[in-house]
C-alpha positions as CSV (number, residue, x, y, z in Angstrom):
1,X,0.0,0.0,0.0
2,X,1.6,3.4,-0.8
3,X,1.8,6.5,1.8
4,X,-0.8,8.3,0.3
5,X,-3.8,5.6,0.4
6,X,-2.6,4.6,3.5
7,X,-3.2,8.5,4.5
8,X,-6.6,8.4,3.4
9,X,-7.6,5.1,4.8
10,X,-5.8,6.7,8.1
11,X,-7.6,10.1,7.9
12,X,-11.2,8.8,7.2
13,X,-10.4,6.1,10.4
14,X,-10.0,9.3,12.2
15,X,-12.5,11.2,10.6
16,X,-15.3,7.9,12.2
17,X,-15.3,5.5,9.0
18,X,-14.4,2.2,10.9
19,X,-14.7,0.0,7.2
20,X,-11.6,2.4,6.5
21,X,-9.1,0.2,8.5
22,X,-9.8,-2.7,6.5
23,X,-7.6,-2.2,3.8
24,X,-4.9,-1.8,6.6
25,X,-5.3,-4.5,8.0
26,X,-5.6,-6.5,4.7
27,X,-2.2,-4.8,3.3
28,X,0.0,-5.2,6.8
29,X,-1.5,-8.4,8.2
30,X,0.8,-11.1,6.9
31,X,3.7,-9.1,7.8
32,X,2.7,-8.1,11.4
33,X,2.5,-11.8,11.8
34,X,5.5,-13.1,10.5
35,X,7.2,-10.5,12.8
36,X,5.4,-12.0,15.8
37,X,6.5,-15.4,15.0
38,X,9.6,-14.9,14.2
39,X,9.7,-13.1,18.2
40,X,7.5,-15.6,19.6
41,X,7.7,-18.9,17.7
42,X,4.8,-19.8,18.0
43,X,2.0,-19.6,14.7
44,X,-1.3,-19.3,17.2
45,X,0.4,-16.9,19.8
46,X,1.5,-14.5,16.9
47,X,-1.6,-14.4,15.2
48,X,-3.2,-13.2,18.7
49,X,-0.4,-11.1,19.2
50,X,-1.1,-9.2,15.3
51,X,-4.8,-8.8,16.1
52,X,-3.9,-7.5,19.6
53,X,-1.2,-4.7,17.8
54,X,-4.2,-3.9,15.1
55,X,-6.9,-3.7,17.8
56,X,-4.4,-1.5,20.1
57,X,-3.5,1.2,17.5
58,X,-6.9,1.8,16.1
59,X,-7.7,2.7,19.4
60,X,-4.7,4.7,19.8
61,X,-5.6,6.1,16.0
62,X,-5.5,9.9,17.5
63,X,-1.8,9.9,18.8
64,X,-0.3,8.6,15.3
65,X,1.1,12.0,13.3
66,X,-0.7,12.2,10.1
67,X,1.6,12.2,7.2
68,X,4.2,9.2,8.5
69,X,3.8,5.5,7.8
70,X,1.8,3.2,9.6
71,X,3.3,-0.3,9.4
72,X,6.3,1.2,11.3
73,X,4.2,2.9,14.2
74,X,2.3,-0.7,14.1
75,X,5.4,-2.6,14.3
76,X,6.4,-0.6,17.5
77,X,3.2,-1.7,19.0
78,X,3.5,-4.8,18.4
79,X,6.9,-5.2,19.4
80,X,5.6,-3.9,22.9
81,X,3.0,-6.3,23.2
82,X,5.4,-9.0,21.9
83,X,7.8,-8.0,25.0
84,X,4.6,-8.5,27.7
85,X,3.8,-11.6,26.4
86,X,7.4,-12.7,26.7
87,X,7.9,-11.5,29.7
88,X,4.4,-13.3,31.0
89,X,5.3,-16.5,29.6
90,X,8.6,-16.4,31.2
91,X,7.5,-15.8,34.5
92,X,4.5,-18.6,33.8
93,X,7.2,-20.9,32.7
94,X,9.3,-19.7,35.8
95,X,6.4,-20.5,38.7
96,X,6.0,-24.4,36.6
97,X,9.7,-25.2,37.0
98,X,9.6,-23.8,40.4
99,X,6.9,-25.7,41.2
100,X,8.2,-29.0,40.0
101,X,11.6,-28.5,42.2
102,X,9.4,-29.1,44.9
103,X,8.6,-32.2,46.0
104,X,4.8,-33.7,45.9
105,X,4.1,-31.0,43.4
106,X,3.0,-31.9,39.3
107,X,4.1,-30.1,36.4
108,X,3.1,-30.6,33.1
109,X,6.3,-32.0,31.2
110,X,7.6,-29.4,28.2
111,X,6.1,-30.6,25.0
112,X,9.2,-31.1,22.5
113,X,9.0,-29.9,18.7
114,X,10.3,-32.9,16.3
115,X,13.0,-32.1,14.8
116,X,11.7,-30.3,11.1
117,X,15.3,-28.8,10.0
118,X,17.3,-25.7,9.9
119,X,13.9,-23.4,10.6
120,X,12.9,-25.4,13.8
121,X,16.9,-25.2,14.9
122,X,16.6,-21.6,14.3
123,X,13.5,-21.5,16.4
124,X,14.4,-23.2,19.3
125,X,17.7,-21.2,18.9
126,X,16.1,-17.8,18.9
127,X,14.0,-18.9,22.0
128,X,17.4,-19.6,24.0
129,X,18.1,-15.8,23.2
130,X,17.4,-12.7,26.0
131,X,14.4,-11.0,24.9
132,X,16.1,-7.8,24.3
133,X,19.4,-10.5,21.6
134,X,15.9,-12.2,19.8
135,X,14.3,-8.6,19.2
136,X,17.6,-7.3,17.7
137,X,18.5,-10.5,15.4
138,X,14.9,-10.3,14.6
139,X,14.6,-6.5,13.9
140,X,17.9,-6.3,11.6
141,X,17.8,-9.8,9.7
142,X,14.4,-10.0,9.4
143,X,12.3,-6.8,9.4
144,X,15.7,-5.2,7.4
145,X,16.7,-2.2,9.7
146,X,19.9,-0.5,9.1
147,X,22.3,0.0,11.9
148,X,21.1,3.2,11.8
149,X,17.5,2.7,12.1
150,X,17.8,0.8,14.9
151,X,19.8,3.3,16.6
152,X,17.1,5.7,16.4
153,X,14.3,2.8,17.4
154,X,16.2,1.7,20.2
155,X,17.7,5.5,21.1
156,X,21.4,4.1,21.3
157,X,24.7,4.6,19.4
158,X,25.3,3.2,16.2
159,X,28.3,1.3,17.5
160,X,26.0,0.5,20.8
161,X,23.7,-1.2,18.1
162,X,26.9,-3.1,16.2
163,X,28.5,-4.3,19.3
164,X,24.9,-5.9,20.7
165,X,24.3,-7.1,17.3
166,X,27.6,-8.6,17.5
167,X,27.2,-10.6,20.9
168,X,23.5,-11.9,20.1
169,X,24.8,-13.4,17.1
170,X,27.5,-15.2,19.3
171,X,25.3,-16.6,21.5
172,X,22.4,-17.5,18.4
173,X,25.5,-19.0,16.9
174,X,26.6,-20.5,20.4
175,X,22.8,-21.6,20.8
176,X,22.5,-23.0,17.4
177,X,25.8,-25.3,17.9
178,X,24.2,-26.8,21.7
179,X,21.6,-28.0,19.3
180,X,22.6,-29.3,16.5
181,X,26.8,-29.2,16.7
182,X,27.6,-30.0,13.2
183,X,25.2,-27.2,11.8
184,X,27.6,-24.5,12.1
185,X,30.0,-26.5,10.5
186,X,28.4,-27.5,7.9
187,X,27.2,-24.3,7.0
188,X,30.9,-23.1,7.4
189,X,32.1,-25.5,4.5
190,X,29.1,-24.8,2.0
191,X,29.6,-21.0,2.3
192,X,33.4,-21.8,2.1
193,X,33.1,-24.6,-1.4
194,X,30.3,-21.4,-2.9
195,X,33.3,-18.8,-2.8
């Protein structure tokens, strides 16, 4: 969708005309949720988590400044909600294990993925990360940001941004080799027979 029917759909949102949203959803649905998964990991959960972000900035319609982009105001939402739902499912999966330590006490075992390949290693990889590493990797390789760009998202330094890039790709790197240790390896030699 370009900026200026995105404006108009924006403007006669304000101006009352819910039906007007539509087409924003319809244009930045897909990609709000393959943002969410790729921060979650989860299909159902990011789904939610898209319809929660779309829900939360119609409401919130009035603060966005008329005349800049949507999907990137959206994506800020939704990175926010994605960062509460992290946070909540860390603390829920905190209070099981705690729970389990002690004795007499039941905790549902933690349902394992079968192994599907490099995109479930990745997964499970991304899920070993902080939330703060995950967001990052996800942001840059993903979504595309610049260096710069996420220096002004994330109000830090450009080199700030570089070196934190830098260590979350040591530890996805570090994570990806727990799992699966000839992965890296491989990759290594295919990249190195391709040159």
């Amino acid at each position: 969708m370009d900026l200026a029917s995105e404006q108009r759909c924006l403007d006669a949102c304000r101006a009352g005309e819910a039906t007007a949203y539509r087409p924003l959803v319809d244009a930045y649905y897909p990609r709000t949720v393959r943002l969410a998964h790729a921060l979650v990991g989860n299909a159902e959960d990011a789904r939610d988590l898209a319809q929660e972000a779309f829900v939360a900035a119609y409401r919130a319609l009035p603060q966005h400044l008329a005349g800049r982009p949507f999907y990137p105001w959206l994506r800020g939402i939704l990175v926010n909600r994605v960062k509460t739902f992290v946070r909540s499912r860390n603390r829920a999966r905190a209070r099981r294990e705690a729970a389990a330590e002690r004795p007499g006490h039941w905790a549902a075992p933690r349902a394992t993925a079968p192994d599907s390949g490099v995109r479930d290693l990745v997964q499970r990889a991304l899920a070993e990360l902080r939330e703060d590493e995950r967001s990052l990797l996800v942001l840059k390789h993903v979504e595309g940001y610049t260096y710069d760009e996420l220096a002004a998202v994330l109000a830090i330094p450009r080199g700030t941004v570089m070196s934190r890039l830098y260590r979350a790709r040591k530890r996805m790197r570090d994570a990806l080799h727990n799992l699966d240790p000839g992965l890296i390896e491989e990759r290594r030699g295919n990249s190195e027979e391709e040159e």
